[in-house]
VEXDREN-2710 file (C-alpha; in Angstrom, 1 decimal):
% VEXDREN-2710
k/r/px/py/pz
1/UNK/0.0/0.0/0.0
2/UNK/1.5/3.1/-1.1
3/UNK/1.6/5.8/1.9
4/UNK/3.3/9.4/2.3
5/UNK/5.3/10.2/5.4
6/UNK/5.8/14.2/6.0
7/UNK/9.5/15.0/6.7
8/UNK/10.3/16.0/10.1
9/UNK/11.3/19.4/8.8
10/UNK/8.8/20.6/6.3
11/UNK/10.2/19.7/3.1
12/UNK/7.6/17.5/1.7
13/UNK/6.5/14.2/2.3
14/UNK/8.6/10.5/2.1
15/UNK/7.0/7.9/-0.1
16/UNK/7.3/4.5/0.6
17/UNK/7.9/3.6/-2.8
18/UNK/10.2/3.9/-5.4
19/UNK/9.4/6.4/-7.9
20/UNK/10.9/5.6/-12.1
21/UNK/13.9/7.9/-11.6
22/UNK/14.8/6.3/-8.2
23/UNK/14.3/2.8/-9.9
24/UNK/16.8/3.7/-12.7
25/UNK/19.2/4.9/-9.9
26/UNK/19.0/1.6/-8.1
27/UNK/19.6/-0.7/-11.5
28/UNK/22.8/1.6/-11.8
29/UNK/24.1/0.5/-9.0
30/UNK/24.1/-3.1/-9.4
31/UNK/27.5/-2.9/-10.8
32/UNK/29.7/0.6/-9.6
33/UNK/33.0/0.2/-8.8
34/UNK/32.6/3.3/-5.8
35/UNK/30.2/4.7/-3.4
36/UNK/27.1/6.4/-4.7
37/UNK/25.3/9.1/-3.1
38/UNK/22.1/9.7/-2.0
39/UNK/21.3/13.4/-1.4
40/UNK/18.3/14.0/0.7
41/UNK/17.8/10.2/1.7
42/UNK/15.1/11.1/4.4
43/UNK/14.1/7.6/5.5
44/UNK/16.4/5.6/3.4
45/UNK/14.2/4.1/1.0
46/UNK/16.1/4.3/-2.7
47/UNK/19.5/4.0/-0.1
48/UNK/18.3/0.5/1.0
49/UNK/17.2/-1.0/-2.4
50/UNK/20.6/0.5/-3.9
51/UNK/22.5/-1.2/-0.9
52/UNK/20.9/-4.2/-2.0
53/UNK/21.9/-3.9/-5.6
54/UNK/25.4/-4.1/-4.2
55/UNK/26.0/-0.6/-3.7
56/UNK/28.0/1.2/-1.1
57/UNK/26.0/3.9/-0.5
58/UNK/26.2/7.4/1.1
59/UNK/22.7/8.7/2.7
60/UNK/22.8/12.4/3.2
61/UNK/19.6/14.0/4.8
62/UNK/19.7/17.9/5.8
63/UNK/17.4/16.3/9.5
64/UNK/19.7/14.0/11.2
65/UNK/16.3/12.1/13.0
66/UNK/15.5/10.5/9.1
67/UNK/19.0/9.0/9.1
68/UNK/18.6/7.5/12.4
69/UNK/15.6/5.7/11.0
70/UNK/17.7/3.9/8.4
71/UNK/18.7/-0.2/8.6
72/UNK/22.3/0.3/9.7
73/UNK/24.3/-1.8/7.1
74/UNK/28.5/-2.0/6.6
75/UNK/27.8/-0.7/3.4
76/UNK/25.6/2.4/4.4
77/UNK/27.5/5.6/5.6
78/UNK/25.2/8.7/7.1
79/UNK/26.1/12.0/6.4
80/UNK/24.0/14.7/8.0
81/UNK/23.7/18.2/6.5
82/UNK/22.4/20.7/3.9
83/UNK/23.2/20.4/0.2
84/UNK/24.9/21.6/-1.4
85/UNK/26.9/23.1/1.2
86/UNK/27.8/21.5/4.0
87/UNK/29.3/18.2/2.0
88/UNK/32.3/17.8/0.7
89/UNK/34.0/14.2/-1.4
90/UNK/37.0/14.7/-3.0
91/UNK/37.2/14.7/-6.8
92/UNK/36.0/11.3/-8.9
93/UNK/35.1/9.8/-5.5
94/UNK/31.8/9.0/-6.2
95/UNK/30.0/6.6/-9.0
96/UNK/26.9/8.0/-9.3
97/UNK/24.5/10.7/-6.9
98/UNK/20.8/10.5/-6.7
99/UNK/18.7/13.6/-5.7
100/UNK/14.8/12.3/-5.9
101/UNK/12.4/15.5/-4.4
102/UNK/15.4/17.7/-3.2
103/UNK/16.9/20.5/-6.2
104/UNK/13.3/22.5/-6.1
105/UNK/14.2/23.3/-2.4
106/UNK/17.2/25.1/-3.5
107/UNK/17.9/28.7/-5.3
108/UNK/19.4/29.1/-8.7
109/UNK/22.9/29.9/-7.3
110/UNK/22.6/26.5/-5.3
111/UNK/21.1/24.8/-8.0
112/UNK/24.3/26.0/-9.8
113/UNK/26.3/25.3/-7.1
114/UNK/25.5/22.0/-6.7
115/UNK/26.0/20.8/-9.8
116/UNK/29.1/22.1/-10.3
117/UNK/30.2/20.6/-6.9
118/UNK/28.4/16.9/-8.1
119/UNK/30.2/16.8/-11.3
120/UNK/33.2/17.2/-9.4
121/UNK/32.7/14.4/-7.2
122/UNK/31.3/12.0/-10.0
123/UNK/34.1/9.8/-11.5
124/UNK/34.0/9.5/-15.7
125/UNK/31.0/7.6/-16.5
126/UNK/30.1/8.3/-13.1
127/UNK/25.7/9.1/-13.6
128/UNK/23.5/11.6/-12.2
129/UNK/19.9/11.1/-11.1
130/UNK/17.2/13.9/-10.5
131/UNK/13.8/13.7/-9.9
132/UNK/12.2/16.8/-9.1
133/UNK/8.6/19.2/-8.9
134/UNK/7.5/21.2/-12.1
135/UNK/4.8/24.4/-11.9
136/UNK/2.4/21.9/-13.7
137/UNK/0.8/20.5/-10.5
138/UNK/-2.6/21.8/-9.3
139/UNK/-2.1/23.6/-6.0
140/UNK/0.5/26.0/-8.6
141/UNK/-1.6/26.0/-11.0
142/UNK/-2.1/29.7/-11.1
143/UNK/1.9/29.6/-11.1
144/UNK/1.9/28.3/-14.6
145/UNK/1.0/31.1/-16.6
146/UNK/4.1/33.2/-14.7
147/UNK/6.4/30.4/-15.2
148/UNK/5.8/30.1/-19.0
149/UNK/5.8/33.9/-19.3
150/UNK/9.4/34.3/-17.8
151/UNK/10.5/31.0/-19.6
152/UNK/9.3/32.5/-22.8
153/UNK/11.3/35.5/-21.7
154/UNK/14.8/33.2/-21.5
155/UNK/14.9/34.4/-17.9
156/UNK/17.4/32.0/-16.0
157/UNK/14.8/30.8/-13.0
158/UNK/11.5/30.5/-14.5
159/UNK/10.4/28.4/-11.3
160/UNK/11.2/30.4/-8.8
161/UNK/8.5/31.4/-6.0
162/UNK/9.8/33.8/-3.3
163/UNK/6.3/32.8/-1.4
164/UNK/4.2/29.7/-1.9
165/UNK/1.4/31.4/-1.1
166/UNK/1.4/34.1/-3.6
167/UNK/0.3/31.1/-5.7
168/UNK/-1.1/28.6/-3.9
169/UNK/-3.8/28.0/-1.0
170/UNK/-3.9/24.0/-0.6
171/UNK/-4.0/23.3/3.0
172/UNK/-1.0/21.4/3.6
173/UNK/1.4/24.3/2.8
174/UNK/2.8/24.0/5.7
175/UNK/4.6/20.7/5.1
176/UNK/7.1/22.4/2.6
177/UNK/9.1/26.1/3.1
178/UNK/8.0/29.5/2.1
179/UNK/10.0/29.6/-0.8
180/UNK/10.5/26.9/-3.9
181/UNK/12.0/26.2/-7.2
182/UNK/9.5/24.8/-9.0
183/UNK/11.7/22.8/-12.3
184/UNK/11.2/21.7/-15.6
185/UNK/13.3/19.9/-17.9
186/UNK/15.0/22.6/-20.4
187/UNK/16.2/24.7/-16.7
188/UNK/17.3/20.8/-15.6
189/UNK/19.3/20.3/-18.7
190/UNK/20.7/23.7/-19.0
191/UNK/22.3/23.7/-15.6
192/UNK/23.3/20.4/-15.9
193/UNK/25.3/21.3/-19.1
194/UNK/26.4/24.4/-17.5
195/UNK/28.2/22.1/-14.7
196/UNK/29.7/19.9/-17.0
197/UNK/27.9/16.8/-17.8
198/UNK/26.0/15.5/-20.3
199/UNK/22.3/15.0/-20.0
200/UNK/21.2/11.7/-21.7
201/UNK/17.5/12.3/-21.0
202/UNK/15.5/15.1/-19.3
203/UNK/11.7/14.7/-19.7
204/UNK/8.4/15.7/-17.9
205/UNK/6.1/13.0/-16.6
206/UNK/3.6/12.1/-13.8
207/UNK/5.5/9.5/-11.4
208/UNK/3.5/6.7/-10.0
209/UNK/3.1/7.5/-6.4
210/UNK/2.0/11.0/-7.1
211/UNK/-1.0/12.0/-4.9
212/UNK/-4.0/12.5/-7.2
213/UNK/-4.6/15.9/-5.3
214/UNK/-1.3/17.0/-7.4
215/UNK/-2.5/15.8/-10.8
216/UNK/-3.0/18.5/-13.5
217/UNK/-2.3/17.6/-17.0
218/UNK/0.7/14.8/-17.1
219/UNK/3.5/16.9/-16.8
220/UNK/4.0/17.1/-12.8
221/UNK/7.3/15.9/-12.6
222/UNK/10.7/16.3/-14.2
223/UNK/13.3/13.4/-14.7
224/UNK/17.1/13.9/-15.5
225/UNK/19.9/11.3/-16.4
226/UNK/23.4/12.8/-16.9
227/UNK/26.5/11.4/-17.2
228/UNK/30.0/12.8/-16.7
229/UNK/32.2/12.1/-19.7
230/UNK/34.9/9.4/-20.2
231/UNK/38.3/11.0/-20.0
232/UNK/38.8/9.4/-23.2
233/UNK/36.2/11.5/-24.6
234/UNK/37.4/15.0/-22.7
235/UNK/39.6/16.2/-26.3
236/UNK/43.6/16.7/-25.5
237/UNK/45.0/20.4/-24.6
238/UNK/46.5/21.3/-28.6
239/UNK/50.0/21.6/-28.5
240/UNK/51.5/24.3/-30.2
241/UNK/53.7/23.9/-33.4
242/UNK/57.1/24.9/-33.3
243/UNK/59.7/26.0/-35.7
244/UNK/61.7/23.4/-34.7
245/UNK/59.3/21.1/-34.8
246/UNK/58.5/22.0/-38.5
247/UNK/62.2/21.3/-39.6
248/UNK/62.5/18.1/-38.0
END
């Protein structure tokens, strides 16, 4: 039976069930050769079923209370704090990071922030996996005629609400903060270009254990798979051609 558990601190709700993006995350990780990270595990759901794919998996949550609900494993690692900027991996540490409901809690610079900061902890061929919350859900939708007016406008964060309620009067406003960053999949892709990787599939969509208060018109929820190139695909630094080298 599908049920939704509200986050100790107000940033949504916890499904207990896997959503499509979270079930592409966890088939990744039946064979990575390093960690993978889950950002914003809450209660450890897609960090459990990737543990038992065979990952060794990091579960970062910004309450430390979710974590201590988790199944402690030896291949399960908790890391309290806020994305993106209280964590820290060193370079090509990681093989792949999942962020299911977490980027449309953050502002364009940390959206842009964390990106950058993810594609520097991926490892080549190291994959990226983002589920997040578009404008087209009905408690926003007398967002969505703003959102497509300032994306029409190339403006570089369509989605952003200063206040929810501006927008929105659906009773359980109180579960998520004042402020959020409503997404869709061209802002997704761009800012995941911008940071360095390269998207392999961005698309809207209504995931499975959406609540049916949410449903609008099919396009609720945004999907991204990204991918940080191969070394052997990043082209050589060109040498330059000198005269000695032309008389040779």
């Amino acid at each position: 039976m599908h049920r939704r558990i509200p986050t100790r601190n107000k940033t949504g709700w916890a499904s207990n069930q896997l959503n499509e993006v979270s079930e592409l995350f966890v088939a990744h990780c039946r064979n990575v050769p390093l960690p993978v990270l889950d950002i914003g595990a809450a209660f450890g759901l897609a960090s459990l079923a990737a543990i038992e794919a065979g990952a060794t998996v990091i579960a970062n949550d910004l309450d430390p209370a979710h974590l201590a609900e988790i199944v402690k494993t030896n291949k399960l690692t908790l890391l309290p704090g806020r994305f993106p900027e209280d964590l820290y991996f060193p370079e090509a540490s990681l093989s792949a990071v999942h962020a299911s409901n977490v980027l449309h809690f953050l502002s364009g610079p940390q959206l842009e922030q964390g990106l950058a900061a993810i594609a520097r902890w991926l490892a080549p061929g190291g994959k990226l996996f983002v589920q997040a919350s578009t404008p087209w859900q009905k408690p926003f939708r007398a967002f969505v005629p703003v959102f497509e007016r300032r994306r029409d406008a190339r403006e570089d964060w369509p989605g952003w609400i200063e206040n929810t309620r501006d927008f929105s009067t659906h009773r359980k406003l109180d579960q998520i903060p004042a402020s959020l960053h409503l997404l869709d999949d061209l802002t997704l892709r761009r800012i995941t270009e911008a940071a360095g990787l390269a998207v392999q599939d961005a698309w809207l969509y209504r995931r499975r254990d959406l609540p049916g208060s949410l449903f609008l018109d099919g396009r609720e929820c945004a999907g991204l798979i990204a991918q940080k190139p191969e070394l052997s695909l990043i082209p050589p630094p060109v040498q330059p051609i000198t005269m000695t080298g032309l008389h040779e």
